[in-house]
Structure formats: C-alpha cells, structure tokens
N, C-alpha and C positions, 0 to 999 in steps of 0.2 A: 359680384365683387365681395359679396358679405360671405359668401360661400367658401370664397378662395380663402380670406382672410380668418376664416374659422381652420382652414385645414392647415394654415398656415404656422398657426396657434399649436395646434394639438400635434404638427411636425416640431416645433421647437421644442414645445413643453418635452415629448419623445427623446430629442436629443438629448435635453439637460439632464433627464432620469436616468437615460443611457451613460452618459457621463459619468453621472456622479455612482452610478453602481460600480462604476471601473474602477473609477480612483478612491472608492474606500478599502480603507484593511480597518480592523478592528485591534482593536488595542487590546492588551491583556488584559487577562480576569480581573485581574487584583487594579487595574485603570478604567473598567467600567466594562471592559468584556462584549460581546458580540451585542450592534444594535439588534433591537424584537422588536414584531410584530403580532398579534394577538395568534394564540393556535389556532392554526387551520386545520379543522375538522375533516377537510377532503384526506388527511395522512392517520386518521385513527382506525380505519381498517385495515392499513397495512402496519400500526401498532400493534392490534389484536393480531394480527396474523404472526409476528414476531414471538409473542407470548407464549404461541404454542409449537416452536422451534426451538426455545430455549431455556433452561433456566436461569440465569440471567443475563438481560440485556437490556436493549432502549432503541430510541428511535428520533434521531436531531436531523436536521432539515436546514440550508443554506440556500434562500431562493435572492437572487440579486443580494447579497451582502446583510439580506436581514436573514436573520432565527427565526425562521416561521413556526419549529415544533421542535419540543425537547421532554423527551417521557422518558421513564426509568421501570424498571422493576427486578426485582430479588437484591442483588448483591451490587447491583449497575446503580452508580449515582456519579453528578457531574464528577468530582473529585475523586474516584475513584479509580485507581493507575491500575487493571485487568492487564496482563500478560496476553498479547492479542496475538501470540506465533507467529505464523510467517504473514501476517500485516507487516513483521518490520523486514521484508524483504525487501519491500517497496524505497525502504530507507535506505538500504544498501546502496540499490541503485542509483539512486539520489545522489548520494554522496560522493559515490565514482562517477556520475554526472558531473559532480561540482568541480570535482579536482582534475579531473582530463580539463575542463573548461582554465585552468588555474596553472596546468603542469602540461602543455601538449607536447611539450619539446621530451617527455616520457611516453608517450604514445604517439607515435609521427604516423603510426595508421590506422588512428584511430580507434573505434570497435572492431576494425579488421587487425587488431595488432594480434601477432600470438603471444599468447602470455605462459603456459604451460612449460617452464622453461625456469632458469635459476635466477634469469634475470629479474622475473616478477613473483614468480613461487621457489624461495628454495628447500630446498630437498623433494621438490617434483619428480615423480618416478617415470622417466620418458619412456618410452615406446613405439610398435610401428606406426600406429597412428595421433598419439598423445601431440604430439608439434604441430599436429594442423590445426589446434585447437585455438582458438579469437576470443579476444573478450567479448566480442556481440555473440557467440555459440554460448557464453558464461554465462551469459544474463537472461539469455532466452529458453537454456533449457535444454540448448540444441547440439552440447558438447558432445556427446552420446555418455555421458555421466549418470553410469544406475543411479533409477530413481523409484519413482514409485510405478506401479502398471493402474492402467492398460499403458504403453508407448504409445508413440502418434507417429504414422510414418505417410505423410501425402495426405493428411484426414483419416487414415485406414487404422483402426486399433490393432495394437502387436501385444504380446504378452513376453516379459522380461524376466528372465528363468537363469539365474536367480533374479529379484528386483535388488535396489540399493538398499541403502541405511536410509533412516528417516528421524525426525525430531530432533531430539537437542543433542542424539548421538552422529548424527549425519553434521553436527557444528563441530566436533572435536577434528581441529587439524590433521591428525595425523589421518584418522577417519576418510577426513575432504579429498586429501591428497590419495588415498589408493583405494576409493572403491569400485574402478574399473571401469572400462569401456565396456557398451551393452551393442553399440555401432560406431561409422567413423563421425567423424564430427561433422557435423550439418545434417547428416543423414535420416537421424529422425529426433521425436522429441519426447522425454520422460521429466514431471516434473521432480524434480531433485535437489532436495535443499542444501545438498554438499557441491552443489553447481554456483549457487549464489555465497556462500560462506565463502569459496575459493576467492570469489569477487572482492569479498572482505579481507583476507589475507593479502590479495595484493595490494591493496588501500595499504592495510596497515605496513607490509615492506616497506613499500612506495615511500610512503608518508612518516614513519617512526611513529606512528600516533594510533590507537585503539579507534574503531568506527562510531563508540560512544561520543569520542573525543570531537568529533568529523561532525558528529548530527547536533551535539552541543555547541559547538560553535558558529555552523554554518544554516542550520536552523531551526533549534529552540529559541537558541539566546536571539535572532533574529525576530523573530515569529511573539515573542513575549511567552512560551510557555511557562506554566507554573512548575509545582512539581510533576514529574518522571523518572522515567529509567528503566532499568533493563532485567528482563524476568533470566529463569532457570539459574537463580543465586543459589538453588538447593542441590543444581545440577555438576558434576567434575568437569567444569568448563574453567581454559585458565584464559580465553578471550571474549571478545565482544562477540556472540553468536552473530553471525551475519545472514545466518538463517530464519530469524523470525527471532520475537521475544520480546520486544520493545511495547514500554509500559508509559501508556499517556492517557491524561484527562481529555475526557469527552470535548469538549469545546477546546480543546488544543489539537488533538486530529483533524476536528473540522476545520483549522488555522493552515495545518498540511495540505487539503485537502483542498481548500480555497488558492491555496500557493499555487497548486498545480493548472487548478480552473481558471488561473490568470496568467498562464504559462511561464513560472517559475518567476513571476515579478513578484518585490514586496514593498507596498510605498515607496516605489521611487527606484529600488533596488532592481537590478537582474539578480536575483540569489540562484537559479537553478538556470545554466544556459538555456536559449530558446530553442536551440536545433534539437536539443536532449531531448526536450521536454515532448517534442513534435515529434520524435522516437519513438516514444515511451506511450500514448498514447495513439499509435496506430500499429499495422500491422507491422513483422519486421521481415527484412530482408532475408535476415540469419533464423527467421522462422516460418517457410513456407509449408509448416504441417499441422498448425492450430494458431487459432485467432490470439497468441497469446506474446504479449511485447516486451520492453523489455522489465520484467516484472509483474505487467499486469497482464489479465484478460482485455480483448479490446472486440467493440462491437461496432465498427464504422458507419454501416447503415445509419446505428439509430445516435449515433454519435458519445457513445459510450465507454466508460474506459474503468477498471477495477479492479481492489485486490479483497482478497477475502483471507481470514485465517480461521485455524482449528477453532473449535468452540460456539463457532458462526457469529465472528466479526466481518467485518466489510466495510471497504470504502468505496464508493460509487464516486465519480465526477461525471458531470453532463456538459457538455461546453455548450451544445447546442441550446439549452434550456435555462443556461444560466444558476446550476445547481450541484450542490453537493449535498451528497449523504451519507452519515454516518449510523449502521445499523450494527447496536454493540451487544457483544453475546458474552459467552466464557463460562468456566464449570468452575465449580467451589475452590480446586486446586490453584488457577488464573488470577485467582484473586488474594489470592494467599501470600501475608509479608513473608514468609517462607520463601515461597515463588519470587517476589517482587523487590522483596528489601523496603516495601514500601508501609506506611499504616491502610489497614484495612477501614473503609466506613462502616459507619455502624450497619445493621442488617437485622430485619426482623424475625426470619426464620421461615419465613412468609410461603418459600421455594421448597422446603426441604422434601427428599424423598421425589419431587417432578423429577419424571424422565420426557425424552421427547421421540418422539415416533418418528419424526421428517428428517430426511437425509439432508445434511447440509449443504450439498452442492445443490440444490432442489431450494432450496431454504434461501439461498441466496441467488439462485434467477429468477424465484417467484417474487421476492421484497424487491428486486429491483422492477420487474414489471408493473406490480400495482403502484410500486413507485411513481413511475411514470403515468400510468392510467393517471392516477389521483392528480397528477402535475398537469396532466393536460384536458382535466373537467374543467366543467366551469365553476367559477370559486360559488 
C-alpha cells in the first residue's frame, strides 16, 4: 500500500509539472522576461563548439519554459537585433499561416490554391507551365523556381544551369516574379528565396498591408517583443523582403520559437492555426524530394524541426523534448545599424580579424546534435 501510494505521489506531482510547463508563456523582457534556472553545464560544449563556427554568436536553451543557458560572444548580446537572413523566412510563412486561417473564403483550396495568376500576383508573367503553380509548391521550394544548386529531384542531387538569384536581390519583386522555371512545378526542389518572397507579395495584395505590418501585429505585439525589425535598410528594396532579414533580440526568437513548440498557442490564444503549424513542422506533401516543410528542415525520427540562416543562425524546436534553441551567429555587416536601422551594442573588438573554417550547413547539424546529446545526459 505504501508503495502504491508513493507512485501515486510522484504520478501527480508529474502531472502538475506537466501542466504547469504548458500553461506558461513568459512575459516580456521589460515584465521580467523568460523564468531561469541556473546554467546547465551539460550545453557549454556545444557553446565552445559554436565559437569556433562563428564570429559572432551565442547559445540560449528553453527546456520546459525555463532559460536553462544564455552565452554571448563578439558582437551577439541579449539586445542585439543581428539581420538573421532567411531565419525570417520562417516568418513569412507564419504569417500566410495566419491569414489563410483569417481569410479562407481567399483560398478555397487551400495550399493547393494556384496563385501564379493576377488574382494573387499581378503582373505575373504566365507560361506553359507557371499556372500549375500552389501556394504549398511556394512555400516548399517545389515551384520549380531557380534557386540555388544542387536541386533535389526524388533525394537525387541535379545541378541548375543556370541556378536563380539569391539574397536580398532574389527579394526585389520584379526579380521574384521572372526568374524562371528550372522544372514543372512539383517536380523537384531548389532552395530559392524568390519562391517565398513571392509568398510575401501575395500576403501583401491579399491583405493591402506590408509583411512587417502582418508579423507586428499578429506576433510581436502579441508575443511582448522589445525592439526589432527588418534588415537590408542599405539594400534598393522598396518592400518587406519576404526572403529573410528580419531583426530580433535573442530571448524574443526564443518567444517565436516557444510559440511554435506549443503549436501556434499563446496564453490562451491560438495565434498560428494548429493544422498550419502540424504542416510546417513535418514532412509536406507538395515536397516529396527533401526533408524540408514548409519553411523548415524537418527530421521526424528524432522529432525535430528547423530553420537556419546565412552567417549561422538557427532555430531548432524539439516538441518531443520539450525544447527550443536558439543558436545565434552573423558577420560584422548583420549587425550593422546600416543593415538594421537598429543601434548597435557595444562590442569589444574581442572578434576582429576571426575567420571560421566550418561550413555552415555542418555547423548547424553538428550544434543541433550535441544539442541533443547534452539534453539527453544525465544532468
């Protein structure tokens, strides 16, 4: 009886903890900001590991709703809004997540709608195959929209001759709109940031409103972020890049990142539909040629799901583990009010002159593995 009655104990206690890790959100910085817990030591080898992939970056950690770790170095501090590139892809998607959820009676089929058309894109340059084009082929990659090489055709690497446009010149509209079919649409996949920009220009038709406008209302101001906003200010951009670029403080991504791991709830709210969100973190239909969804990399196995940008930022979510991570990079440019429209933290100099030898897609499957290693020792 004493036996039972002990297991009975430590099943409840179990539940309450369970509970109560659900139903927290953390309140913004400036309201007391993310609860801690002391650093856990088991994530400072995968700090050092970071240090020598980048010149600057950091290393924050969301295990059940506590800050377990939060390290900086070079030009990376909590407050500091770095230009994380196509990190704000991720936002894109979000947002057309939000508003299909908001507007379906504009999308009556959903991610199978075609949007390649004047209805959603005008001055689309149509073709023999440009109308088979969906907004799940937009978001996935899998428009046949040049992108960057190798292509993905079945798992099979192709090479794209010529490849697209790429960085903040792959965001200028007219750019988005005619850089050409490389296949038909579904057929295989290049990642191509004039494929999700396109995403952003139907937002912005659709809607009369900039994608800034879109992520500020439906979740900063939501979410309690501090300040942000949106990089390549130095760039001839006359929209909201919908391609990457987006500029936020360290413990405000992890508040995104949180959003996601609680599948698009926020206190109380559904802020991000839940069928979206159950998209977006597994494999997609509209992409049967790489693990990659809509916006992110997705690792179903190990219950993983990802977006990474230039400079070697990253956002991980673990649903399975209960965890988010944010692993923050960027080169001296990224951080630049230049760049950002934002003030720069102070910065010792500490970096200058570091180059890094590790390729950053290497960089960001290895942080995520000892990631995990370090999460599943024993404390």
């Amino acid at each position: 009886m004493r036996v039972l009655l002990s297991c009975q104990v430590k099943l409840a206690i179990f539940l309450l903890l369970s509970l109560h890790a659900a139903d927290y959100y953390p309140p913004p910085d400036s309201g007391g900001g993310w609860r801690t817990r002391p650093t856990d030591p088991r994530f400072h080898p995968v700090f050092e590991y970071i240090r020598t992939t980048t010149r600057h970056g950091g290393l924050l950690v969301v295990h059940k709703g506590w800050l377990i770790y939060e390290r900086y170095f070079g030009r990376a501090a909590r407050d500091a809004t770095p230009n994380t590139a196509s990190c704000g892809k991720m936002f894109t998607s979000v947002a057309m997540g939000i508003y299909i959820g908001e507007h379906p009676e504009q999308f009556p089929d959903g991610l199978d709608q075609r949007v390649f058309n004047g209805n959603y894109l005008p001055g689309a340059i149509g073709g023999p195959h440009t109308a088979a084009i969906r907004l799940g082929h937009l978001l996935t990659m899998t428009a046949g929209i040049r992108g960057n090489n190798p292509g993905i055709v079945r798992g099979r690497n192709v090479r794209l001759d010529p490849p697209g446009p790429d960085g903040w010149e792959a965001m200028r509209d007219e750019t988005a709109l005619s850089a050409g079919l490389w296949c038909k649409p579904g057929e295989g996949y290049s990642y191509a940031t004039s494929s999700i920009h396109l995403v952003s220009m139907i937002l912005r038709h659709l809607s009369g409103r900039e994608l800034e406008r879109h992520v500020e209302e439906k979740i900063a101001r939501p979410l309690g972020w501090l300040r942000w906003g949106w990089g390549y200010k130095d760039r001839p951009l006359s929209h909201t890049p919908g391609g990457g670029g987006i500029a936020v403080r360290a413990t405000d991504m992890l508040r995104f990142g949180y959003l996601l791991l609680r599948e698009g709830r926020w206190d109380g709210r559904q802020i991000i539909p839940l069928d979206y969100v159950r998209k977006l973190r597994t494999t997609s239909p509209y992409n049967p040629h790489t693990p990659y969804s809509l916006q992110f990399d997705v690792d179903p196995a190990r219950g993983v799901f990802w977006k990474t940008g230039s400079g070697g930022h990253a956002l991980y979510i673990v649903p399975k583990s209960d965890l988010v991570i944010w692993k923050l990079g960027g080169r001296d440019e990224q951080y630049s009010e230049k760049n950002t429209g934002l003030p720069e933290p102070p910065y010792d100099g500490s970096r200058e002159g570091w180059q890094s030898t590790v390729d950053a897609g290497e960089a960001a499957r290895r942080t995520l593995q000892m990631a995990l290693a370090a999460m599943a020792a024993r404390p």
